[in-house]
C-alpha positions in Angstrom: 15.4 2.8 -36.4 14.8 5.5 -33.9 17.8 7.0 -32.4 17.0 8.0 -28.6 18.6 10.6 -26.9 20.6 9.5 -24.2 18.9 9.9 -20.9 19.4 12.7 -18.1 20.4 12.4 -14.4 17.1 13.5 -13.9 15.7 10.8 -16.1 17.5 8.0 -14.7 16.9 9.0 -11.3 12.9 8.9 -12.1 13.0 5.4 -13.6 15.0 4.5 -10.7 12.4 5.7 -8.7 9.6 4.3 -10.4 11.2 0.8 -10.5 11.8 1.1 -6.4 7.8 1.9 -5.9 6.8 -1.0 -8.3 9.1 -3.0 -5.5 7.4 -1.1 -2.0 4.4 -2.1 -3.6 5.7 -6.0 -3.1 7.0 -5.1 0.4 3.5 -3.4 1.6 2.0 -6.7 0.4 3.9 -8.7 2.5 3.4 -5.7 5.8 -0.4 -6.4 5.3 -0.2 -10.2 5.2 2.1 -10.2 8.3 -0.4 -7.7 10.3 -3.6 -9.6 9.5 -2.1 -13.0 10.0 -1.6 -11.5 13.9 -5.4 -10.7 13.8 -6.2 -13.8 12.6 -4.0 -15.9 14.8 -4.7 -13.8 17.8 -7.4 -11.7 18.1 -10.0 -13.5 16.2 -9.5 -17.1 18.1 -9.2 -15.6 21.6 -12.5 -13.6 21.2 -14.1 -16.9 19.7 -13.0 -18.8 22.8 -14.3 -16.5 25.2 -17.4 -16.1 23.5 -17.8 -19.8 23.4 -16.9 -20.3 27.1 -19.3 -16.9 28.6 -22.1 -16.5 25.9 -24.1 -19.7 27.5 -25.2 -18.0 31.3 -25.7 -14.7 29.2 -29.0 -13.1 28.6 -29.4 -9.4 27.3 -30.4 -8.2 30.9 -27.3 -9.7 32.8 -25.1 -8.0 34.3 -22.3 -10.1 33.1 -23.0 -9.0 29.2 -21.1 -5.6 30.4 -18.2 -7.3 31.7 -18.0 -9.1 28.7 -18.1 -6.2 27.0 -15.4 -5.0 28.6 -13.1 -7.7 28.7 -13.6 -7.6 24.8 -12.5 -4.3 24.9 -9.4 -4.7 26.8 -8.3 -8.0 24.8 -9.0 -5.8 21.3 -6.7 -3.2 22.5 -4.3 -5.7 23.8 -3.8 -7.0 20.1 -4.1 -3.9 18.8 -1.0 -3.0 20.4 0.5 -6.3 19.4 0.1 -5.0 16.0 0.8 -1.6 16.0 4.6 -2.7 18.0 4.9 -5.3 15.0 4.6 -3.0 12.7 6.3 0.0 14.0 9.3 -2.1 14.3 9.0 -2.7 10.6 8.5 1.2 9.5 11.2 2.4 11.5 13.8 -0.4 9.7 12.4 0.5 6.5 12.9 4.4 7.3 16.6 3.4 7.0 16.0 1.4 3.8 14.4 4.0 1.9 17.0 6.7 2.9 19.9 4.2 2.0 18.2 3.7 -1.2 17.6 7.2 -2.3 21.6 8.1 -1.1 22.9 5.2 -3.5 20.3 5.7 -6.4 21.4 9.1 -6.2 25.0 8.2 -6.5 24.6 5.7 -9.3 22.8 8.2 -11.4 25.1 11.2 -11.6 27.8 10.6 -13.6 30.1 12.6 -11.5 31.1 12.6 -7.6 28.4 14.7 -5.2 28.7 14.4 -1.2 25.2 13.1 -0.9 24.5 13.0 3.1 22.1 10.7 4.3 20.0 12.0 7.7 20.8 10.9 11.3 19.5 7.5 12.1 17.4 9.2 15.3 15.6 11.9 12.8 14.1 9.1 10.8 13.2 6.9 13.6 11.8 10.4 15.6 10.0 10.9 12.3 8.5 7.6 11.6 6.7 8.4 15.5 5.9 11.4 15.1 4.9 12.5 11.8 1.1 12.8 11.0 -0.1 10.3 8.5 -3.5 11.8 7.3 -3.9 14.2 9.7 -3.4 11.3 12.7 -0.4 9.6 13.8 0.1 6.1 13.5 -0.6 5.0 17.1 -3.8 7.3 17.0 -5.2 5.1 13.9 -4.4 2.2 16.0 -6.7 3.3 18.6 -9.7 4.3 16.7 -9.2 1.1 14.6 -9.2 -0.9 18.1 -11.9 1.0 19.2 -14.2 1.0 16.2 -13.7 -3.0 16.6 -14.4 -3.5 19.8 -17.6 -1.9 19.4 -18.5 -3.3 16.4 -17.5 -6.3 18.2 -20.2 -5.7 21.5 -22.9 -4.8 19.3 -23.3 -8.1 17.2 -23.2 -9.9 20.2 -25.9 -7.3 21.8 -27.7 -7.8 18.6 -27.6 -11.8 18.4 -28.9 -11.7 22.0 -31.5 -10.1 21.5 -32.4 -11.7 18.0 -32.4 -14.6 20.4 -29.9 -16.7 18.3 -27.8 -19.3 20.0 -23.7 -19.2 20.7 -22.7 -20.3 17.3 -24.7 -18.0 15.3 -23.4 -14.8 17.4 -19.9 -16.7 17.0 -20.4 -16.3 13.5 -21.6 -12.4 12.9 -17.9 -11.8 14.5 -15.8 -14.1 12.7 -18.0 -15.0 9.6 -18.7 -18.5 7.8 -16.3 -21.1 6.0 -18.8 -20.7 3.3 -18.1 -17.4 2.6 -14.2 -17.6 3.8 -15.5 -15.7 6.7 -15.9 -12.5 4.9 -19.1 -12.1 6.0 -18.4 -11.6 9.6 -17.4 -8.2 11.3 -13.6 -8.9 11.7 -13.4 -8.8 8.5 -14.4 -5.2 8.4 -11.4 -4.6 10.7 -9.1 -6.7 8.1 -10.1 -4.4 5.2 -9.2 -1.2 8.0 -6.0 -2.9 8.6 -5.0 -3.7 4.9 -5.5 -0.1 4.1 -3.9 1.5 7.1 -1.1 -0.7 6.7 -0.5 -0.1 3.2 -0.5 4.0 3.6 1.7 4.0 6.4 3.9 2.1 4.3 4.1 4.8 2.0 4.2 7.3 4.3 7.1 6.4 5.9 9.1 5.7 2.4 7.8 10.0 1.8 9.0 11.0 5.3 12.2 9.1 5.3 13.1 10.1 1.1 11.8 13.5 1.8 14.3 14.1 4.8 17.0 13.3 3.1 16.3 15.4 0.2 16.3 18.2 2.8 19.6 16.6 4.0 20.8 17.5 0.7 19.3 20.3 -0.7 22.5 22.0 -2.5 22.2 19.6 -4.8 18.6 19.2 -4.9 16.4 22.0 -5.7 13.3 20.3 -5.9 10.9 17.2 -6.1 8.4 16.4 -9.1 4.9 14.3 -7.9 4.8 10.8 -10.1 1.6 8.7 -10.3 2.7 6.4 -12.5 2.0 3.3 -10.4 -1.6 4.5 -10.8 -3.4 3.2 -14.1 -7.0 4.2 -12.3 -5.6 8.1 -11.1 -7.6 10.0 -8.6 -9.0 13.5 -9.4 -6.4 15.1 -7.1 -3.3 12.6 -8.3 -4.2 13.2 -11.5 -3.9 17.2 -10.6 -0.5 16.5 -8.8 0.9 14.5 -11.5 4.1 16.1 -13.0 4.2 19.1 -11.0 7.4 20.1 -9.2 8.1 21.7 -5.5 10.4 23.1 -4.1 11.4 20.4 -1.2 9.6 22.2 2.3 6.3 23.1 -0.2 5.6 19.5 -1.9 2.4 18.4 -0.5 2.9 15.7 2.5 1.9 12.0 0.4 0.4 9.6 0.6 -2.6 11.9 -0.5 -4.9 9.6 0.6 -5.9 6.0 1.8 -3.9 3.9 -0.4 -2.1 6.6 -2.4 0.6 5.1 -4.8 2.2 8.7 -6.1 5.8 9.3 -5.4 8.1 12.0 -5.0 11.2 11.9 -7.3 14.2 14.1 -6.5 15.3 17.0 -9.0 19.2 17.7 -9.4 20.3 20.8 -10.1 22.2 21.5 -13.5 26.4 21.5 -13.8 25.2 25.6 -14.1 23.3 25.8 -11.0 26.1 23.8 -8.8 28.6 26.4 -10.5 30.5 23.0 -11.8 32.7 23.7 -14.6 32.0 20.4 -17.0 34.0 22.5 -20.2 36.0 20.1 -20.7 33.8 17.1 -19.5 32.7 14.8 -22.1 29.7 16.1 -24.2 27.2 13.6 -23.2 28.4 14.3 -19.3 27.3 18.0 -19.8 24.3 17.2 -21.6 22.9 14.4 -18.9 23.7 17.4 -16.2 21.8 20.0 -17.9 18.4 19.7 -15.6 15.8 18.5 -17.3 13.3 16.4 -16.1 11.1 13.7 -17.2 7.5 14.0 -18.6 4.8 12.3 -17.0 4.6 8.6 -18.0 1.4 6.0 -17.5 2.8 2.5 -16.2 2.0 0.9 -19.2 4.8 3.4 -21.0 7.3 3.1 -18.4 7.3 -0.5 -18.3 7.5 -0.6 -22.1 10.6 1.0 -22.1 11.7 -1.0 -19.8 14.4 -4.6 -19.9 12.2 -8.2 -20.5 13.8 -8.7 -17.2 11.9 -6.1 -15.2 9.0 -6.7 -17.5 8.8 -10.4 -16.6 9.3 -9.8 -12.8 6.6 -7.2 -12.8 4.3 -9.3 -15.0 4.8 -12.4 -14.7 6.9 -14.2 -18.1 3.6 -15.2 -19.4 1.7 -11.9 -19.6 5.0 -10.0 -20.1 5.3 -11.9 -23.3 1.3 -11.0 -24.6 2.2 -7.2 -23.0 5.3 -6.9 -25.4 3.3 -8.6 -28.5 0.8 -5.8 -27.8 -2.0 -8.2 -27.1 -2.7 -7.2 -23.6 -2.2 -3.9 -21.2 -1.5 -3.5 -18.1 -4.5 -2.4 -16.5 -5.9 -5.4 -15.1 -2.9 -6.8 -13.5 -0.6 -3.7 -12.4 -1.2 -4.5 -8.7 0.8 -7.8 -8.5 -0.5 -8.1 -5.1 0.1 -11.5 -4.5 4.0 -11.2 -5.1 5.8 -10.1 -1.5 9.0 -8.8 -0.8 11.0 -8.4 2.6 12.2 -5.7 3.8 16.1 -7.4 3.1 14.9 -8.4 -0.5 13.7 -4.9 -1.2 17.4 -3.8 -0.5 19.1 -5.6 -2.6 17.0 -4.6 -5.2 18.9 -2.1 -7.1 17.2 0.9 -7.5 
């Protein structure tokens, strides 16, 4: 048998993190559902309706068509807005969460008493407004992604007039066919935009919030380290980020792009570099203190090393069974993304 070191604070506090990102991934998945089932219910109905009820005394050369166009553009941006309040709502709550999270993970983890301070309620929500998310804020992507859809919108419709196809058909190149579970029309372009927006800012707010309150606490943080553990199919620049540790104002802002699943994991200073006297502290006290910090892990290793229990919550009990026989990895199914989480069930997840 292979006896294992004991782990550092360091280590622990990057499994801990590691284990919290397999869980946002659960809580973006329910975000996206809850944003696109307001498209679905509202936008994409309403558009149908009026479509249904104009489209009939239309013909490419009336003047109506352009008040139609504009009402479509005033309705997309109405439930634009609908969904960019929803969701905002939900970022600036979770802002709150992630802090929390990172204060008590931190706490949990060192195996003796630091005054971890978490930031002021108003800097997160200030932050989760105002900080750029891929060189745009948040509101800004809701516009372009209301504008790109109300034109896209106005232009199948200009197009099936002209094509001289009847109501339905025109009806159909917005919202798509049963046949093809209406993936085929162009709101479904708009869901993909959504899913993906969604999904980024969801990250970006955990970054903002975590990274903020390792500011908050920078005496006893002296750094970050950039995981991409979460990704089995690493990006060229991931890939290049992977491992590499920053001070805390240098780190590059993440996500790193559209859909980014790195994360930034906290780096304690050593007993030494506190100027803590752990003498007479217990060896294996003064040895979990002394700074190091972990390698770079795939998922596949981390969650080997990890409990059945996370394994089958993460897998699922049949696959986590085949994954621990060695008969499967986990490349095919890391994603998990038809498991959800709230934001409530993500916090009492301990970290």
């Amino acid at each position: 048998m292979i006896n294992r070191l004991p782990k550092t604070v360091n280590e622990i506090i990057a499994d801990r993190a590691i284990r919290h990102a397999l869980y946002l991934e659960r809580y973006k998945t329910g975000q996206v559902e809850a944003i696109v089932k307001l498209l679905n219910s509202g936008l994409e109905p309403k558009l149908s309706a009026k479509l249904e009820s104009s489209l009939q005394s239309i013909t490419k050369k009336s003047p109506m068509l352009q008040k139609l166009f504009s009402y479509n553009g005033v309705l997309v941006k109405a439930e634009y807005k609908t969904m960019e309040q929803h969701l905002y709502k939900n970022l600036k709550d979770l802002a709150g969460n992630e802090s929390d999270w990172q204060i008590n993970s931190l706490n949990q983890s060192t195996p003796i008493m630091l005054d971890f301070a978490a930031p002021a309620p108003k800097v997160l929500t200030a932050l989760v407004e105002n900080a750029p998310m891929q060189g745009a804020l948040l509101k800004d992507w809701f516009s372009k992604l209301a504008d790109d859809t109300a034109f896209q919108v106005n232009r199948q419709i200009s197009l099936g007039i002209t094509s001289g196809e009847g109501i339905e058909q025109i009806v159909c190149r917005i919202k798509g066919t049963r046949a093809a579970q209406y993936s085929d029309g162009i709101l479904n372009i708009s869901r993909n935009n959504l899913r993906s927006i969604v999904r980024t800012s969801v990250s970006h707010v955990s970054d903002v919030a975590r990274t903020e309150t390792f500011k908050e606490n920078s005496e006893v943080i002296k750094g970050v380290q950039l995981h991409a553990t979460l990704d089995t199919q690493t990006c060229e620049q991931c890939m290049a980020e992977d491992g590499k540790i920053y001070e805390i104002d240098e780190a590059p802002a993440a996500p790193f792009h559209f859909s980014c699943r790195c994360t930034k994991i906290p780096v304690l200073k050593s007993w030494k570099e506190l100027g803590i006297n752990l003498k007479e502290a217990p060896e294996g006290t003064r040895a979990s203190m002394n700074g190091q910090v972990p390698t770079s892990l795939t998922y596949g290793q981390w969650l080997k090393n990890q409990s059945a229990e996370i394994q089958n919550d993460a897998l699922g009990i049949g696959k986590a069974k085949l994954f621990r026989d060695g008969k499967i990895t986990v490349g095919d199914f890391v994603d998990n993304r038809g498991k959800t989480l709230t934001l409530n069930e993500l916090a009492r997840i301990a970290g």
